[in-house]
C-alpha positions in Angstrom: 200.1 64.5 82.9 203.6 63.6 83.7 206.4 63.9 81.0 204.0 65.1 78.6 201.5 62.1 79.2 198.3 61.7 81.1 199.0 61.0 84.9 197.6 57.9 85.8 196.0 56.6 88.8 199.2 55.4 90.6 201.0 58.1 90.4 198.6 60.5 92.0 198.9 60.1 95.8 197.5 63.3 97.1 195.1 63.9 93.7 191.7 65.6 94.6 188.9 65.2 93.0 190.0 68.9 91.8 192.5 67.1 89.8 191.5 64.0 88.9 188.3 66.7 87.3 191.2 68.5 85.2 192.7 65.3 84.2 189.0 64.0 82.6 188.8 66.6 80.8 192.5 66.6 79.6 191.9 63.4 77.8 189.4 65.4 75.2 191.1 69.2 75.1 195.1 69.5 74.1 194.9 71.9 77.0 192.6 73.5 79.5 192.0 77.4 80.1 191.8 79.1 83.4 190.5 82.8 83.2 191.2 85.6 86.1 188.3 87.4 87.8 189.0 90.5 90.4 185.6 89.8 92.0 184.0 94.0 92.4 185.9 95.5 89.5 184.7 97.2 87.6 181.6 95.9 89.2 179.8 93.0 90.2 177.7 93.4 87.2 180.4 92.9 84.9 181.6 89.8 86.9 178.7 88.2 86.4 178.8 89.1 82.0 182.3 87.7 82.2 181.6 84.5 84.0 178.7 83.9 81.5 181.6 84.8 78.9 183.5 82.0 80.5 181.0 79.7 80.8 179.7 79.9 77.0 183.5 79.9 75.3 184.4 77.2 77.0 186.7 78.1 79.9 187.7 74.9 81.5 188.1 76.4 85.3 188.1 79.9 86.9 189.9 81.9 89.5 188.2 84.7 91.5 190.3 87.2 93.0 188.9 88.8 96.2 190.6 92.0 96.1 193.1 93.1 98.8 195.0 96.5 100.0 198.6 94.8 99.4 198.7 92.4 96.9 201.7 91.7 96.4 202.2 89.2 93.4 200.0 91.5 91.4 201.4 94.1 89.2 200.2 97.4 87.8 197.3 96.5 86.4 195.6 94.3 88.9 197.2 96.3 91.9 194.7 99.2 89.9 192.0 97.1 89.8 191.9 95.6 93.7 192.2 99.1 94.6 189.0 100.3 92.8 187.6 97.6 93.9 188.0 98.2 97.6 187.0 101.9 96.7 183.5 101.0 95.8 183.2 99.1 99.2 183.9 95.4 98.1 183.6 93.4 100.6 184.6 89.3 101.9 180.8 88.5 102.4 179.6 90.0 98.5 182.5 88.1 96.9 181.7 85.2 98.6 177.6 85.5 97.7 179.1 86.6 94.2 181.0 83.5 93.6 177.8 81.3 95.3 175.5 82.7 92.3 178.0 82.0 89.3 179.0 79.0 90.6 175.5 77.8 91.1 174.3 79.8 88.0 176.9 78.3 85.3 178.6 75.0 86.9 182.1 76.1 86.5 185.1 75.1 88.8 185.8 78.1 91.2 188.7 78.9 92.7 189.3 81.4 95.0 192.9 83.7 95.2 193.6 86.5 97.8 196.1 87.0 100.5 196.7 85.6 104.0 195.6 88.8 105.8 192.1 88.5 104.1 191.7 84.9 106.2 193.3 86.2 108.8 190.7 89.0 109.3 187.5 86.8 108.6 188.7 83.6 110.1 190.9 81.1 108.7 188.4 78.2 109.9 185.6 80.2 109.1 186.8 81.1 105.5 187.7 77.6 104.5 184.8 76.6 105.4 182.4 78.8 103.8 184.5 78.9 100.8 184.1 75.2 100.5 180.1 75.4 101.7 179.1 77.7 98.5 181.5 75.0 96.2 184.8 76.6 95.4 187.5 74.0 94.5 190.9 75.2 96.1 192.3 78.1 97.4 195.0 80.1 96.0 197.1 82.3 98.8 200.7 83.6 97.5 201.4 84.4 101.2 200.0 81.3 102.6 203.5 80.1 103.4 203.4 76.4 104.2 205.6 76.1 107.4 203.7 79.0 109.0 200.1 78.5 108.0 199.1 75.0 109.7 195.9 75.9 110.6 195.0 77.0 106.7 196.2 73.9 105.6 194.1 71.6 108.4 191.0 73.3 107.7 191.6 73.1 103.8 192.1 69.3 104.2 189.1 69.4 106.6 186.7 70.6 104.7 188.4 68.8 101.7 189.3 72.1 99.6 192.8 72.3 98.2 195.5 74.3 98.9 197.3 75.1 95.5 200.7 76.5 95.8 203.0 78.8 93.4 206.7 77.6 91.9 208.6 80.2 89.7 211.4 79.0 87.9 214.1 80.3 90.7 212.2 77.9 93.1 215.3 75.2 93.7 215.0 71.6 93.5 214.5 70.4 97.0 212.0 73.7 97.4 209.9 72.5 94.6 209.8 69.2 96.1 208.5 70.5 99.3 205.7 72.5 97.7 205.0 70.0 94.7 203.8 67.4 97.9 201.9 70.1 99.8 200.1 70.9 96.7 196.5 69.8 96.3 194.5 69.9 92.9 196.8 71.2 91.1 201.0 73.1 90.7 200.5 76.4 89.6 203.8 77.3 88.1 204.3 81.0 87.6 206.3 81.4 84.1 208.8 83.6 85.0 210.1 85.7 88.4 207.8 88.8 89.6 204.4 90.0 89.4 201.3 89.4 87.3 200.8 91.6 84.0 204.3 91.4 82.5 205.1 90.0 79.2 206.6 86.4 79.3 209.3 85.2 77.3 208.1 81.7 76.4 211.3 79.6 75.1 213.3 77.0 75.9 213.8 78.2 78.9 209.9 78.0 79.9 209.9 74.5 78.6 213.0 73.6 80.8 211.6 74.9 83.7 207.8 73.3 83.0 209.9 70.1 82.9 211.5 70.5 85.8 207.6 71.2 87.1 206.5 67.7 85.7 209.4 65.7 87.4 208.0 66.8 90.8 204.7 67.3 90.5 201.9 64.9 90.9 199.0 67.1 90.0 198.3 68.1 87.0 200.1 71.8 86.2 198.9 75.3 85.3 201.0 77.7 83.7 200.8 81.4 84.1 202.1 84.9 84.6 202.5 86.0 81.1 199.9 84.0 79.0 198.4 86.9 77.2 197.9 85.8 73.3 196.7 82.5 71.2 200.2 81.8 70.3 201.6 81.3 74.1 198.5 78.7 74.8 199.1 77.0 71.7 203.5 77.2 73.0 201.9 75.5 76.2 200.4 72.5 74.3 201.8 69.0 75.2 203.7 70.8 77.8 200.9 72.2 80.7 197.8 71.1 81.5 196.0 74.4 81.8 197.1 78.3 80.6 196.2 80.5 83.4 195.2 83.9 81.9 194.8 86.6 84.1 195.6 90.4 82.8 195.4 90.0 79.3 191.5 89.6 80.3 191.8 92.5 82.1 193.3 94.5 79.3 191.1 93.5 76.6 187.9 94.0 78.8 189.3 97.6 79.4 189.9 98.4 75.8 187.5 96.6 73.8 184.6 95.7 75.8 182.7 92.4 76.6 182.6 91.7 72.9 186.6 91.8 72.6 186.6 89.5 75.5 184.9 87.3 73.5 186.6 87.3 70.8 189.6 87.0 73.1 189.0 84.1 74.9 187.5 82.0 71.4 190.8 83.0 69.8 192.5 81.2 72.4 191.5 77.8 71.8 194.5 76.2 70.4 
């Protein structure tokens, strides 16, 4: 979508198959859902209910978190959760088996999102390419920063995975630019300045700044940071292609339990 319409083929020079997957389905849904996995917390067990909670409401994509030490676009709540995570001995090789079984279990559009030291440690080459081996879709690395990670960016267009890359709404013009065309799959536009967890504002500013987003952006866009009830997806409607919701998942699972969740994620759908 591009101005509030459908992108069409023409104007979609670096679209993946990720993307031209999001736009498909964007031609029967108002807007598509992304939901927020930390892959070991509270344990692997309860990844695996939540995916199938994914799968059977509808979610239209899904982004596991390998948990790290530092993450640093997190905020208190996820910071928590990579933490106990690591704590019970999470490791690189179970998330990636994890995300092999649910992808394979429940056909869902995986995406993977952890920080540059993680690649660093396994192998960039050799994470890419298992990551795109067991079928994840793109790769989501805050730290991944474009003019110093060549070699992440050869071996995601090697193994043809995409690279999806963050713009807030301080990111100026000719930065947005930049990142919009090194994007692959799609723009993930953070709402608002910061870390994950806090409560968005969603106003004219958001719809200025998802504008902005459009004019640049020849992937389809997904909004988050701050998506956390029915009435910001439904604020997002005609404007983003997907609402990314991340720790109001997190929140509700915490408080009210798998059957919350549920409820959550139906209540959702605008």
């Amino acid at each position: 979508m591009k101005n509030g319409r459908l992108l069409s083929n023409e104007n979609t020079h670096n679209t993946s198959s990720l993307a031209q997957e999001i736009l498909e389905k964007r031609k029967k849904k108002s807007i598509l859902l992304m939901a927020h996995q930390i892959v070991g917390y509270p344990d692997f067990e309860i990844n695996y209910a939540m995916l199938r909670l994914f799968y059977e409401c509808g979610v239209d994509l899904v982004e596991l978190q390998l948990p790290f030490s530092e993450p640093i676009a997190d905020g208190p709540l996820f910071l928590k959760a990579n933490q106990r995570a690591l704590e019970r001995g999470t490791t690189v090789e179970q998330c990636l088996n994890f995300a092999q079984k649910v992808i394979r279990d429940f056909n869902l559009p995986c995406l993977f999102m952890t920080y540059s030291n993680i690649l660093l440690q396994y192998g960039i080459q050799r994470f890419v390419e298992t990551a795109a081996s067991i079928g994840i879709r793109g790769l989501i690395v805050p730290d991944a920063f474009p003019e110093e990670s060549d070699e992440y960016f050869a071996a995601c267009e090697q193994q043809q995975i995409d690279p999806i890359l963050i713009v807030t709404p301080y990111t100026p013009d000719t930065r947005m630019i930049y990142l919009a065309n090194k994007t692959k799959g799609l723009l993930y536009c953070a709402a608002r300045k910061g870390v994950t967890g806090s409560k968005t504002s969603f106003d004219a500013t958001t719809t200025d700044f998802i504008a902005r987003c459009r004019q640049y952006a020849s992937t389809p866009i997904g909004v988050g940071f701050g998506v956390q009830r029915p009435e910001d997806v439904r604020y997002l409607v005609d404007k983003s292609d997907i609402a990314i919701v991340g720790s109001a998942l997190l929140t509700v699972l915490e408080t009210e339990g798998l059957p919350g969740v549920r409820e959550f994620l139906l209540a959702l759908r605008p």
